[in-house]
DSSP file (Angstrom, degrees, kcal/mol; ACC not computed):
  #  RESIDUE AA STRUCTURE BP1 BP2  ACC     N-H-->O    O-->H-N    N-H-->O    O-->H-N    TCO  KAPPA ALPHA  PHI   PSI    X-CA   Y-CA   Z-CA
    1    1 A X              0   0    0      0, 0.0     2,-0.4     0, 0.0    93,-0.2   0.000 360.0 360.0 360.0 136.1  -15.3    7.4   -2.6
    2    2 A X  E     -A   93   0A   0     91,-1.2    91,-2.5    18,-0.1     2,-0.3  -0.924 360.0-130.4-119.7 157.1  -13.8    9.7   -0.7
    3    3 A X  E     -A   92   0A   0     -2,-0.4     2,-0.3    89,-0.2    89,-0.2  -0.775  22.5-152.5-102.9 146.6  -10.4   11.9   -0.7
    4    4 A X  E     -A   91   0A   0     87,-2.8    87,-1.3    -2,-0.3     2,-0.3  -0.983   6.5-149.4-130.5 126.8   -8.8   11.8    2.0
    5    5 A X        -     0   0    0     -2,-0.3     2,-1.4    85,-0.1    85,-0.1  -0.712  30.9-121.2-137.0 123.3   -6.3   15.0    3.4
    6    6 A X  S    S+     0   0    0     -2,-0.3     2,-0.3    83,-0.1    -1,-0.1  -0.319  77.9 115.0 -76.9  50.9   -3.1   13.6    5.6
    7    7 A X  S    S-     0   0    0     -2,-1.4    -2,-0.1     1,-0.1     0, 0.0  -0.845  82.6 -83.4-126.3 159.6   -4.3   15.7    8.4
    8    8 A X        -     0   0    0     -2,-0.3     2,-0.3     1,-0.1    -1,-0.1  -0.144  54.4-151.9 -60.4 136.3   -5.7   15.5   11.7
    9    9 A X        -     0   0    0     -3,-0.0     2,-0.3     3,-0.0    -1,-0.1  -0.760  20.7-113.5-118.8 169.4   -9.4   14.8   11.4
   10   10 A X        -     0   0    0     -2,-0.3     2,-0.6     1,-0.0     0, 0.0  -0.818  53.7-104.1 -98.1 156.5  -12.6   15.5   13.4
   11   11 A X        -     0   0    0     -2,-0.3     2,-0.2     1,-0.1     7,-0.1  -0.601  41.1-123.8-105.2 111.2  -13.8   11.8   14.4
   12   12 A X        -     0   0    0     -2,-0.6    -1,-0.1     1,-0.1     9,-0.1  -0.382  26.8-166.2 -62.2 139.9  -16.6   10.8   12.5
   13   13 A X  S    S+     0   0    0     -2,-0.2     5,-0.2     4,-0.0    -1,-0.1   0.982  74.9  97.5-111.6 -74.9  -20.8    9.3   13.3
   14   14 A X  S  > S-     0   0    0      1,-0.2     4,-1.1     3,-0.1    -2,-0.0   0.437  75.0-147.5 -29.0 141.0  -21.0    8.1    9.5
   15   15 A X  H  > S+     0   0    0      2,-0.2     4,-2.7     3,-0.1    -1,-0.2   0.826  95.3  46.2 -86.8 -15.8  -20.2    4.3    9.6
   16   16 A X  H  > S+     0   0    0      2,-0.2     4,-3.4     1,-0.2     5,-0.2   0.978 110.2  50.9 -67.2 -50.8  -18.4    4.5    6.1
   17   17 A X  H  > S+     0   0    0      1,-0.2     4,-0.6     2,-0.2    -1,-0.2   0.779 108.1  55.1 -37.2 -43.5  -16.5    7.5    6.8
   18   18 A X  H >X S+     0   0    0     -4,-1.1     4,-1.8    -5,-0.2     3,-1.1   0.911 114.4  41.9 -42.0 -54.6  -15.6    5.5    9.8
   19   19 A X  H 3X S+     0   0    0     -4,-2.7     4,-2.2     1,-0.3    -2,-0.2   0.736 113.4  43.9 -63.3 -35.6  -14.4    2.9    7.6
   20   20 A X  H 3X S+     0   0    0     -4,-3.4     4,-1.0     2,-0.2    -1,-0.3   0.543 108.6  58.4 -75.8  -6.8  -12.9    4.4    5.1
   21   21 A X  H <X S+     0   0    0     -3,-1.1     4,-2.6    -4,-0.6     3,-0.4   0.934 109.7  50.3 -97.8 -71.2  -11.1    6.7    7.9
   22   22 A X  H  < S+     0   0    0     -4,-1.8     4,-0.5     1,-0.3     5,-0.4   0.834 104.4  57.7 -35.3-102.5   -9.8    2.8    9.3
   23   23 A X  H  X S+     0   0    0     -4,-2.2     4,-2.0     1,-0.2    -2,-0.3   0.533 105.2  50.7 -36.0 -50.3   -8.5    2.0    5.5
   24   24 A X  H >X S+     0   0    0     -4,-1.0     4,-3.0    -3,-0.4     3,-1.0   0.986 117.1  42.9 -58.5 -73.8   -6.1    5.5    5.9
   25   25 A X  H 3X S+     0   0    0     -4,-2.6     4,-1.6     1,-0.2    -1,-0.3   0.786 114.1  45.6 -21.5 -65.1   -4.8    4.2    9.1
   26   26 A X  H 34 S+     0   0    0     -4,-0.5    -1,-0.2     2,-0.2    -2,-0.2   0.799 114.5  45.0 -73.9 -23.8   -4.4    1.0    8.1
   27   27 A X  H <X S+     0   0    0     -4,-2.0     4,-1.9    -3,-1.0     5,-0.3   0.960 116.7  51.6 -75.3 -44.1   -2.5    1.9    4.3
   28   28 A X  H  X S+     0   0    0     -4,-3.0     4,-3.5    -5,-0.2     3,-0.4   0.924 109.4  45.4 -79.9  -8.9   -0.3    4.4    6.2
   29   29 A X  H  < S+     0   0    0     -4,-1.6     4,-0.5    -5,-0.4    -1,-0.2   0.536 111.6  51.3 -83.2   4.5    0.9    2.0    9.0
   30   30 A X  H  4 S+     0   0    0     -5,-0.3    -1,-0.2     2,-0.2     4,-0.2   0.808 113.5  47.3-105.7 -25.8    1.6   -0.8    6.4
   31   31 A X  H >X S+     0   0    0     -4,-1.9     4,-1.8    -3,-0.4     3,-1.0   0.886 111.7  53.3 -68.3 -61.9    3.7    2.1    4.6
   32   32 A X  H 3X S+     0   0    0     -4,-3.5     4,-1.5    -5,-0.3    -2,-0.2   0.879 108.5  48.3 -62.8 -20.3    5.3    2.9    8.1
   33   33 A X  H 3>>S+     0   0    0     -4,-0.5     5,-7.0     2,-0.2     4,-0.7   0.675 108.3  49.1 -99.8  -9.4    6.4   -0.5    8.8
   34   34 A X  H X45S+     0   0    0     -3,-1.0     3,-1.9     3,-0.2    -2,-0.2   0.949 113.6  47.6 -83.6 -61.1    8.0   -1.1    5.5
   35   35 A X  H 3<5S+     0   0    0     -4,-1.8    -2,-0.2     1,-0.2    -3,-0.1   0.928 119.5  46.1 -31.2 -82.1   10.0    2.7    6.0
   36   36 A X  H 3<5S-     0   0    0     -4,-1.5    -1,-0.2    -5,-0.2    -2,-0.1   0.667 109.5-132.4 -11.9 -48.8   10.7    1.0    9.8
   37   37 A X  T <<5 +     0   0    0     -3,-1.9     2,-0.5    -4,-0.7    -3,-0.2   0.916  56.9 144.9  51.6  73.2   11.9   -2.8    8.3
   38   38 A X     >< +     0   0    0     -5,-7.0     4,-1.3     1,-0.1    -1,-0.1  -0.825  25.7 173.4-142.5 118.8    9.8   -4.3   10.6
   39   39 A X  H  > S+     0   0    0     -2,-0.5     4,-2.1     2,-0.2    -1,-0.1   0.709  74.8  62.0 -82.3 -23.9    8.5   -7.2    8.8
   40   40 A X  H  4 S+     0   0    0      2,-0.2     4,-0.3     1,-0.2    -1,-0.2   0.884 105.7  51.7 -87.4 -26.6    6.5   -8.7   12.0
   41   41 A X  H  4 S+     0   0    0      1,-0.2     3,-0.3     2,-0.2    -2,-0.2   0.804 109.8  48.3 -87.9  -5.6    4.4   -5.4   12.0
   42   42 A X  H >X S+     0   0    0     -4,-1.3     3,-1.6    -9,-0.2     4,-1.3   0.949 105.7  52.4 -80.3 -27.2    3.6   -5.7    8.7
   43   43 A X  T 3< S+     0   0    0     -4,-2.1    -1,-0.2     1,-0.3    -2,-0.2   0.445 106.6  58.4 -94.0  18.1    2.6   -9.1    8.7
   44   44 A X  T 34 S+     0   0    0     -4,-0.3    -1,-0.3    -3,-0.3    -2,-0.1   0.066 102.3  54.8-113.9  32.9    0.4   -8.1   11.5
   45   45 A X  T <4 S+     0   0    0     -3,-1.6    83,-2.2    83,-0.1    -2,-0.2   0.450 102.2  64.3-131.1 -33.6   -1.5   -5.6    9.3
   46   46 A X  E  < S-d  128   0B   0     -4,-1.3     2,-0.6    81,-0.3    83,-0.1  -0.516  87.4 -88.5-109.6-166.8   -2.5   -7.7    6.6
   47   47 A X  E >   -     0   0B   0     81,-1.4     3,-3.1    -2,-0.2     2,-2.7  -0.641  18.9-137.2-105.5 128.8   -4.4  -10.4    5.9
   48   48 A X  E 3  S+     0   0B   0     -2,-0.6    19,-0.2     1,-0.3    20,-0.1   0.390 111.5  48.8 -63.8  22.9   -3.3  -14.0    6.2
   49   49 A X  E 3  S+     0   0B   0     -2,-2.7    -1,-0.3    17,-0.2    80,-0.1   0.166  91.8 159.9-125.4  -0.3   -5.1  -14.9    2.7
   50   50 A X  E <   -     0   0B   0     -3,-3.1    16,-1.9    78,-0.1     2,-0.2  -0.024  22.5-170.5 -59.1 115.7   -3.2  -11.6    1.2
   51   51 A X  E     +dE 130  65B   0     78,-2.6    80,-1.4    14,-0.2     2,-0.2  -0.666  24.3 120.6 -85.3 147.6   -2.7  -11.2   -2.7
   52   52 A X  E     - E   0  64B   0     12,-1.0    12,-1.9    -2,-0.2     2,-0.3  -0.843  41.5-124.1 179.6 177.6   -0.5   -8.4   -4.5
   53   53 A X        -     0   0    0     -2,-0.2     2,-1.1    10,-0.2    80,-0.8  -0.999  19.5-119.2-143.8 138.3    2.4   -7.9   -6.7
   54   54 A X    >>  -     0   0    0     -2,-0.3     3,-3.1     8,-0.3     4,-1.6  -0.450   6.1-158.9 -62.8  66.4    5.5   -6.1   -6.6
   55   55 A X  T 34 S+     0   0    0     -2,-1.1     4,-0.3     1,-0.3    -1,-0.1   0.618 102.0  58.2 -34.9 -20.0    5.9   -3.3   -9.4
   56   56 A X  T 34 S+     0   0    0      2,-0.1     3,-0.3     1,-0.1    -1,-0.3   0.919 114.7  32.6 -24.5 -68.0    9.7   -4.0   -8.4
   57   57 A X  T X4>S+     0   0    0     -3,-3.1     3,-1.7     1,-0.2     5,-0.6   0.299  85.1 114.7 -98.5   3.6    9.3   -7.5   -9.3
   58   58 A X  G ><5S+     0   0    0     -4,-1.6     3,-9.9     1,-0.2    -1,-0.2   0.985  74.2  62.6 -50.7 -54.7    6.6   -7.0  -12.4
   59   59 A X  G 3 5S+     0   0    0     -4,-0.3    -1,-0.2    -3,-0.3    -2,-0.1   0.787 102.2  48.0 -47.3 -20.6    9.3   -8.3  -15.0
   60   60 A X  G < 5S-     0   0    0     -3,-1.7    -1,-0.3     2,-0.1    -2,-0.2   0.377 108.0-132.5 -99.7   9.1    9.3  -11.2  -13.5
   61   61 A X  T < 5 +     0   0    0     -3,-9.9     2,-0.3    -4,-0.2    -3,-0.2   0.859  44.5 168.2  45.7  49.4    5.5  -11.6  -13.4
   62   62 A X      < -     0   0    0     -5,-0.6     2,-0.5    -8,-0.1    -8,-0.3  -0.712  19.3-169.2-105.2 129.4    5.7  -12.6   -9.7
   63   63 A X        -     0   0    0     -2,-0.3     2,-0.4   -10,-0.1   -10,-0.2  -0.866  10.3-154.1-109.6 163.8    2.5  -12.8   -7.5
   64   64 A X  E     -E   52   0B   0    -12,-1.9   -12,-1.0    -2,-0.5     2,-0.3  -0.970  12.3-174.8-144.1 138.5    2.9  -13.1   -4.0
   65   65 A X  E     +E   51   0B   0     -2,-0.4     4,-0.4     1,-0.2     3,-0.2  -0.675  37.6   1.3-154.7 106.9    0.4  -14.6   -1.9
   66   66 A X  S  > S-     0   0    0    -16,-1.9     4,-1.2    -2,-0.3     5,-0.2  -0.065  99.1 -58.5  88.2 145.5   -0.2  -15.3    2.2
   67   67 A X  H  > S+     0   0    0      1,-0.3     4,-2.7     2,-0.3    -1,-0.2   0.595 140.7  58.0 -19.7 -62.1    1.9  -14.4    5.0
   68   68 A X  H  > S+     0   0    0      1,-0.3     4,-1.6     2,-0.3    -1,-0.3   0.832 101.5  57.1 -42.6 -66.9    4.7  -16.5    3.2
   69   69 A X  H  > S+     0   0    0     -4,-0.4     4,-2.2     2,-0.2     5,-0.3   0.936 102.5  52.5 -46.7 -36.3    4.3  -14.3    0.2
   70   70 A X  H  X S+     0   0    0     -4,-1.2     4,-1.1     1,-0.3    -2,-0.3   0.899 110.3  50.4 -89.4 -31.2    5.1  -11.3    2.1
   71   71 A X  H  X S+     0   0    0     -4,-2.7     4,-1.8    -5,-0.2    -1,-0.3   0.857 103.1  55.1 -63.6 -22.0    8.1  -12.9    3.4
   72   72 A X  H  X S+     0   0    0     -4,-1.6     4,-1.6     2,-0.2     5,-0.4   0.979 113.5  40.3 -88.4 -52.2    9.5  -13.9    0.5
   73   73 A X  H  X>S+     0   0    0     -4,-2.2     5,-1.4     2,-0.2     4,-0.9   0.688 107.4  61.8 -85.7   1.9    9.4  -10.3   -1.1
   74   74 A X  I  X>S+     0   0    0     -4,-1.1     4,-1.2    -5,-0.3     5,-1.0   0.975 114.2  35.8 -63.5 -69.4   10.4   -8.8    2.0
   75   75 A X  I  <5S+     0   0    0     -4,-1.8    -2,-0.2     3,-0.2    -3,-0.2   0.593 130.6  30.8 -27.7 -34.9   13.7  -11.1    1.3
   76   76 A X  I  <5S+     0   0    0     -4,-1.6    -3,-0.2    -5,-0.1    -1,-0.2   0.799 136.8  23.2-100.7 -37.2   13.9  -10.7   -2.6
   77   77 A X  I  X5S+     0   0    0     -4,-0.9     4,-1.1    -5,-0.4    -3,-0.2   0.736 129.1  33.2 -96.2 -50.9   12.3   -7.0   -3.1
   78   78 A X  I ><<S+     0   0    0     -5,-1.4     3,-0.8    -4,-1.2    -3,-0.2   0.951 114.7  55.5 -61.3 -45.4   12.8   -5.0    0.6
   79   79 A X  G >4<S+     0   0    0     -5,-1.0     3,-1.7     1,-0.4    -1,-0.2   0.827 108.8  44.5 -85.9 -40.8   15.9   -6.4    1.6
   80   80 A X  G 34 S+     0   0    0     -6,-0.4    -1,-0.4     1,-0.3    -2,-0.2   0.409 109.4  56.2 -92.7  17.5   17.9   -5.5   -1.6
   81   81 A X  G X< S+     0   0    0     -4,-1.1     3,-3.0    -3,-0.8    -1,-0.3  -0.321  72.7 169.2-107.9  75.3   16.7   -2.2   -1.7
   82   82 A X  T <  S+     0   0    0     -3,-1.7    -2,-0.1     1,-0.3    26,-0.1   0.635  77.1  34.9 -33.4 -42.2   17.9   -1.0    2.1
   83   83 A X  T 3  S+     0   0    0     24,-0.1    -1,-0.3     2,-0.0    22,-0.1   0.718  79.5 124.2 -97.6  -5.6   17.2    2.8    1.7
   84   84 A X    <   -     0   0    0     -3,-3.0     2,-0.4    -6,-0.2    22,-0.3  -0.172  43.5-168.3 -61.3 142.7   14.2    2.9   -0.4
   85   85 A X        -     0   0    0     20,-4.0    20,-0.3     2,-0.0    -1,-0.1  -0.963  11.1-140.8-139.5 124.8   11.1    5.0    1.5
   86   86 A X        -     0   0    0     -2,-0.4     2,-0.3    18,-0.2    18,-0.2  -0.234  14.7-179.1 -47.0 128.2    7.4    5.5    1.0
   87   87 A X        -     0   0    0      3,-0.0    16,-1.2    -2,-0.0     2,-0.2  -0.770  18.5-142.0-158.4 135.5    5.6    8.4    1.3
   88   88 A X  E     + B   0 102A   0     -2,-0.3    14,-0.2    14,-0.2     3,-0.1  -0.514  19.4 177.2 -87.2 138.9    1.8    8.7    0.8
   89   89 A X  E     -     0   0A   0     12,-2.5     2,-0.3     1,-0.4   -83,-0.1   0.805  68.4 -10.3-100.3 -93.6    0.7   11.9   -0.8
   90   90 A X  E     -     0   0A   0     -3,-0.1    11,-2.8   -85,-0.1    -1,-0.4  -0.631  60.5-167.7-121.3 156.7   -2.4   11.5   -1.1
   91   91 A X  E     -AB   4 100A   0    -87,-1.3   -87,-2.8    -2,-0.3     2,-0.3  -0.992   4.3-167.3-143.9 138.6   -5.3    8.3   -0.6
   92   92 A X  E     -A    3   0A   0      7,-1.3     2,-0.4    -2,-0.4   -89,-0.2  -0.857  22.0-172.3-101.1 151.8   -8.8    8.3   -1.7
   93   93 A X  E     -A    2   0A   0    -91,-2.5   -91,-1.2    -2,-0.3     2,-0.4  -0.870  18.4-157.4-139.1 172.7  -10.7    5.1    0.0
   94   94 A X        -     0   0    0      3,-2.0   -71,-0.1    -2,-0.4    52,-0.0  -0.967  53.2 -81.4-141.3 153.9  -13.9    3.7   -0.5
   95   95 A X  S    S+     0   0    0     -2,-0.4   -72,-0.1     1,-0.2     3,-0.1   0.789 127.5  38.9 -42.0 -28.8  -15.7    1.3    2.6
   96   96 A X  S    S-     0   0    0     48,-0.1    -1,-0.2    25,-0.1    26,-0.1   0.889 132.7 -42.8 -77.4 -51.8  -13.3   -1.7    0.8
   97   97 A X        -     0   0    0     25,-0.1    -3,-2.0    24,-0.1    25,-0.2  -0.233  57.6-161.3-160.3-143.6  -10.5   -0.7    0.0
   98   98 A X  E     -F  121   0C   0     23,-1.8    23,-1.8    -5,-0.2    -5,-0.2  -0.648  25.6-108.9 146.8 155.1   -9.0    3.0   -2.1
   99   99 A X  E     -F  120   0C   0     21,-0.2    -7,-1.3    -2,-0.2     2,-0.3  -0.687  24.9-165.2 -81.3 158.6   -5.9    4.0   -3.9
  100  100 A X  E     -B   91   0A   0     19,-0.7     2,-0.3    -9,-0.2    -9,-0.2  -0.791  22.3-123.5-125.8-156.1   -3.1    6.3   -2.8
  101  101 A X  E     -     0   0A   0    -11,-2.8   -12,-2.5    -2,-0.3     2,-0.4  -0.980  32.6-156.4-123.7 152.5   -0.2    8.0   -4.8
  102  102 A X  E     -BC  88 117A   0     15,-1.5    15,-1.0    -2,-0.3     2,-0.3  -0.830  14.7-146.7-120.9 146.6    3.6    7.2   -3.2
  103  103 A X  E     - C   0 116A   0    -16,-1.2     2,-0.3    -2,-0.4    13,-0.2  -0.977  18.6-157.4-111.5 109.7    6.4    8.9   -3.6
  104  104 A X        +     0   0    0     11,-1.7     2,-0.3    -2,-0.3   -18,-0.2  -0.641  18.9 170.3 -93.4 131.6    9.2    6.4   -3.7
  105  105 A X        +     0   0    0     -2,-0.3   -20,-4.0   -20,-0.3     2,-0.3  -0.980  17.9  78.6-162.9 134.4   13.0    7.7   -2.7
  106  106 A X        -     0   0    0     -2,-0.3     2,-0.3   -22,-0.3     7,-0.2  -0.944  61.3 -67.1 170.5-122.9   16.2    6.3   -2.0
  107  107 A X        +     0   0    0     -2,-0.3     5,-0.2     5,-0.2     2,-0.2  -0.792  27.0 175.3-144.1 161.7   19.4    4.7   -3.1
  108  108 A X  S >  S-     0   0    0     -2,-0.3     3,-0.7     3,-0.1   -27,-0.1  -0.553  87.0 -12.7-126.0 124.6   20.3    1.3   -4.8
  109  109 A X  T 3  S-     0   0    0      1,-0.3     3,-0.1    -2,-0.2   -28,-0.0   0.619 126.3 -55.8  99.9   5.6   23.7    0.9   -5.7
  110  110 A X  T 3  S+     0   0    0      1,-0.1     2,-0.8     0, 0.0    -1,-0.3   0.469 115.7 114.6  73.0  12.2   24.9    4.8   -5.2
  111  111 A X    <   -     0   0    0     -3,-0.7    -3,-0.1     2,-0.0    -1,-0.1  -0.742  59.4-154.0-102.1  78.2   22.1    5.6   -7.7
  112  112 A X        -     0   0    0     -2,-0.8    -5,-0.2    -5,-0.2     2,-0.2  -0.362  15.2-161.4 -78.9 154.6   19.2    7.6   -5.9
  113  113 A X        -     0   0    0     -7,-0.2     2,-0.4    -6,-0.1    -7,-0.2  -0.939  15.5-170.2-148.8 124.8   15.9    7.2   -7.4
  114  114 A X        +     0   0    0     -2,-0.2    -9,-0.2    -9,-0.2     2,-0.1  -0.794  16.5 148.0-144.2  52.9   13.2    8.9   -7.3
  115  115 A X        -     0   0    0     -2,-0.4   -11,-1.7   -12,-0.0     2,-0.4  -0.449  35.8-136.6-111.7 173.0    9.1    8.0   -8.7
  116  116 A X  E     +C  103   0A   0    -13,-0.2   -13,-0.2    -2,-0.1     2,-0.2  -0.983  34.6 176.2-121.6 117.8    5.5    8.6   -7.8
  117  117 A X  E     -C  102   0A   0    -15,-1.0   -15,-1.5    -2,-0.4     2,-0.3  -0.558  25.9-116.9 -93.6 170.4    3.7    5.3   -8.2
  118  118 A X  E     - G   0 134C   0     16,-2.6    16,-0.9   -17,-0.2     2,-0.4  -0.694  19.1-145.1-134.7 110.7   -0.1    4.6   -7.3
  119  119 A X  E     - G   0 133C   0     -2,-0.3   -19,-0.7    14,-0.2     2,-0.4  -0.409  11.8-170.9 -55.6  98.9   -1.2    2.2   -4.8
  120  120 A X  E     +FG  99 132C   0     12,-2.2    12,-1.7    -2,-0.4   -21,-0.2  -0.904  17.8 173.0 -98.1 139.3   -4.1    0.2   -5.3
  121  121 A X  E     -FG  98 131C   0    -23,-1.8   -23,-1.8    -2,-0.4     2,-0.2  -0.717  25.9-148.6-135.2-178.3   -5.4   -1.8   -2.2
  122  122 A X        -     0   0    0      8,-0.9     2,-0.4   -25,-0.2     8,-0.4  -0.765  14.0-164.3-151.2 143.5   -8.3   -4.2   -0.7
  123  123 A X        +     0   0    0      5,-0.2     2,-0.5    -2,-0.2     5,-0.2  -0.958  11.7 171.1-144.7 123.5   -9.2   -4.3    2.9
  124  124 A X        -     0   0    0      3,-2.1     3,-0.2    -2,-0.4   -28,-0.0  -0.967  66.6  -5.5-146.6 172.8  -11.2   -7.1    4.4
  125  125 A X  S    S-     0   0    0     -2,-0.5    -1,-0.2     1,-0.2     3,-0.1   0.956 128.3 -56.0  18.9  88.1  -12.0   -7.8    8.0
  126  126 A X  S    S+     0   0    0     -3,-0.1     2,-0.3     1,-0.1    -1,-0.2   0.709 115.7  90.7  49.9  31.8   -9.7   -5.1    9.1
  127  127 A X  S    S-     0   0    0     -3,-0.2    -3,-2.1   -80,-0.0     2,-1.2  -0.948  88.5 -92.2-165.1 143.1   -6.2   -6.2    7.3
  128  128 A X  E     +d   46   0B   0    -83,-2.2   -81,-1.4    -2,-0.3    -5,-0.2  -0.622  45.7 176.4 -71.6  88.4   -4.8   -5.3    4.2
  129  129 A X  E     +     0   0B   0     -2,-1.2   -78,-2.6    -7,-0.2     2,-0.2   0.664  62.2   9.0 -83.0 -24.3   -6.1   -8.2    1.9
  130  130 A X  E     +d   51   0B   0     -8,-0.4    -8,-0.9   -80,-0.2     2,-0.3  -0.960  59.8 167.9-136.9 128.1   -4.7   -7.0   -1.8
  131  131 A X  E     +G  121   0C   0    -80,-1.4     2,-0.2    -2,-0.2   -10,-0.2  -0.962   1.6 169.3-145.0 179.1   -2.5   -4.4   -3.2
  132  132 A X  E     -G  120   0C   0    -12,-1.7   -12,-2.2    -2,-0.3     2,-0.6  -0.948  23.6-133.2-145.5 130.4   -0.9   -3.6   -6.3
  133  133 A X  E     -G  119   0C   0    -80,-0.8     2,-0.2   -14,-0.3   -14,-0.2  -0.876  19.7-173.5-123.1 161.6    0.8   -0.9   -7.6
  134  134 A X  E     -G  118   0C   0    -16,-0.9   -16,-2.6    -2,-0.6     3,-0.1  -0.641  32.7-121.1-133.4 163.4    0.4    0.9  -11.0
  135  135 A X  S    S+     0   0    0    -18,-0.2     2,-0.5    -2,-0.2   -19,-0.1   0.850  94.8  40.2 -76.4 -61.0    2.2    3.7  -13.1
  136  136 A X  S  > S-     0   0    0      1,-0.1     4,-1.4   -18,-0.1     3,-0.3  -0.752  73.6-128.6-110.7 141.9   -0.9    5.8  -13.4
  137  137 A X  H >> S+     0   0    0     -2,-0.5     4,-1.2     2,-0.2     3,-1.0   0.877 109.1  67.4 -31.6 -64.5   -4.1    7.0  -11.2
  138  138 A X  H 3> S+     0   0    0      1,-0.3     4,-2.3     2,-0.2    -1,-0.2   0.723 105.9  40.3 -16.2 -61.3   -6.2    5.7  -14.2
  139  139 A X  H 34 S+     0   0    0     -3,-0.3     4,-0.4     1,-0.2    -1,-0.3   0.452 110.8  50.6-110.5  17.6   -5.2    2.2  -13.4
  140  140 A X  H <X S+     0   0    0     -4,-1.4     4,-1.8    -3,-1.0     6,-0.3   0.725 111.9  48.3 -95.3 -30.1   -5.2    2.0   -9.9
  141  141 A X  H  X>S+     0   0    0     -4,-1.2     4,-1.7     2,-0.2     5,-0.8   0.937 115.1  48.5 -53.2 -57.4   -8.8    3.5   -9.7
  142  142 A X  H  <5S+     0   0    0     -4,-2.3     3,-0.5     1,-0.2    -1,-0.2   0.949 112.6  44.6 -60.5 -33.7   -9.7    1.0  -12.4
  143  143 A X  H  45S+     0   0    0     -4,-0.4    -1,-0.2     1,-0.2    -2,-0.2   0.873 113.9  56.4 -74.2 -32.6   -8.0   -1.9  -10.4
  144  144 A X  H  <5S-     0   0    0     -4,-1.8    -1,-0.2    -3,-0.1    -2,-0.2   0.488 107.3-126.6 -35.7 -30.7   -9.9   -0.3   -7.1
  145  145 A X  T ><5S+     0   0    0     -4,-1.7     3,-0.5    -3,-0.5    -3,-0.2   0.504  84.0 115.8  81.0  -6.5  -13.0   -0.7   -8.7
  146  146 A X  T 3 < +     0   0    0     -5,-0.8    -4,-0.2    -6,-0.3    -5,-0.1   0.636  34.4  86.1 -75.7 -15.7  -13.0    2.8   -7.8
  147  147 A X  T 3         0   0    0     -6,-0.7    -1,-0.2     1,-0.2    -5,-0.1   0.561 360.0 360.0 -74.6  10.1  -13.1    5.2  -11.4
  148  148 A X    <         0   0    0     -3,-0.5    -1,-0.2    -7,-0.1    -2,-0.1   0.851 360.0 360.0-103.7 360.0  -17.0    4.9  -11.6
């Protein structure tokens, strides 16, 4: 696993490094296009077999799943909260996949709100294939497969 610093990098030989370098790219541009609303570049960043669940939408114990999925909480989850915005602090990755930590901001309702969540995701053939998000680091490394 490696940590990964939201800075300009020197371009890497290693082929994991490569890869895991591709997973930063790819986690913050699926973050910029949610910030954006632009629902057609996210669904062209993941993957059309794509699992995850909405810590938004955990009470209702919703999984979401395919292209279809992602519409559906773009519409139930995105839509209704218009200002909320992402911003990745930090991501460790691994050749799969990685966690980051978010810092979550906006409004709903006149209420600004304000958390640090932690992302865990899955990457296969280039696309964002799983994510999830979690409370703590602990259990997004464990859902990452990453804490050993």
């Amino acid at each position: 696993m490696e940590a990964v610093a939201l800075a300009a990098r020197e371009p890497e030989r290693d082929t994991s490094r490569a890869m895991s370098q591709e997973n930063v790219e790819l986690v913050q541009a699926t973050h910029a296009a949610v910030n954006r609303r632009d629902l057609d570049a996210l669904l062209a960043l993941v993957h059309p077999e794509v699992e995850f669940q909405s810590l938004i939408a955990e009470a209702e114990g919703r999984h979401y799943r395919g292209h279809a999925g992602v519409r559906e909480w773009w519409e139930s989850v995105i839509e209704s909260l218009g200002g909320m915005h992402s911003e990745i602090e930090h991501i460790e990755t691994s050749e799969d996949g990685g966690i980051c930590r978010v810092r979550l901001t906006g409004e709903v309702e006149g209420v600004g709100l304000s958390q640090t969540v932690w992302q865990a995701f899955r990457v296969r053939d280039g696309a964002t294939v799983w994510w999830c998000f979690y409370r703590t680091e602990a259990e997004a490394l464990e859902a990452a497969r990453l804490s050993e």
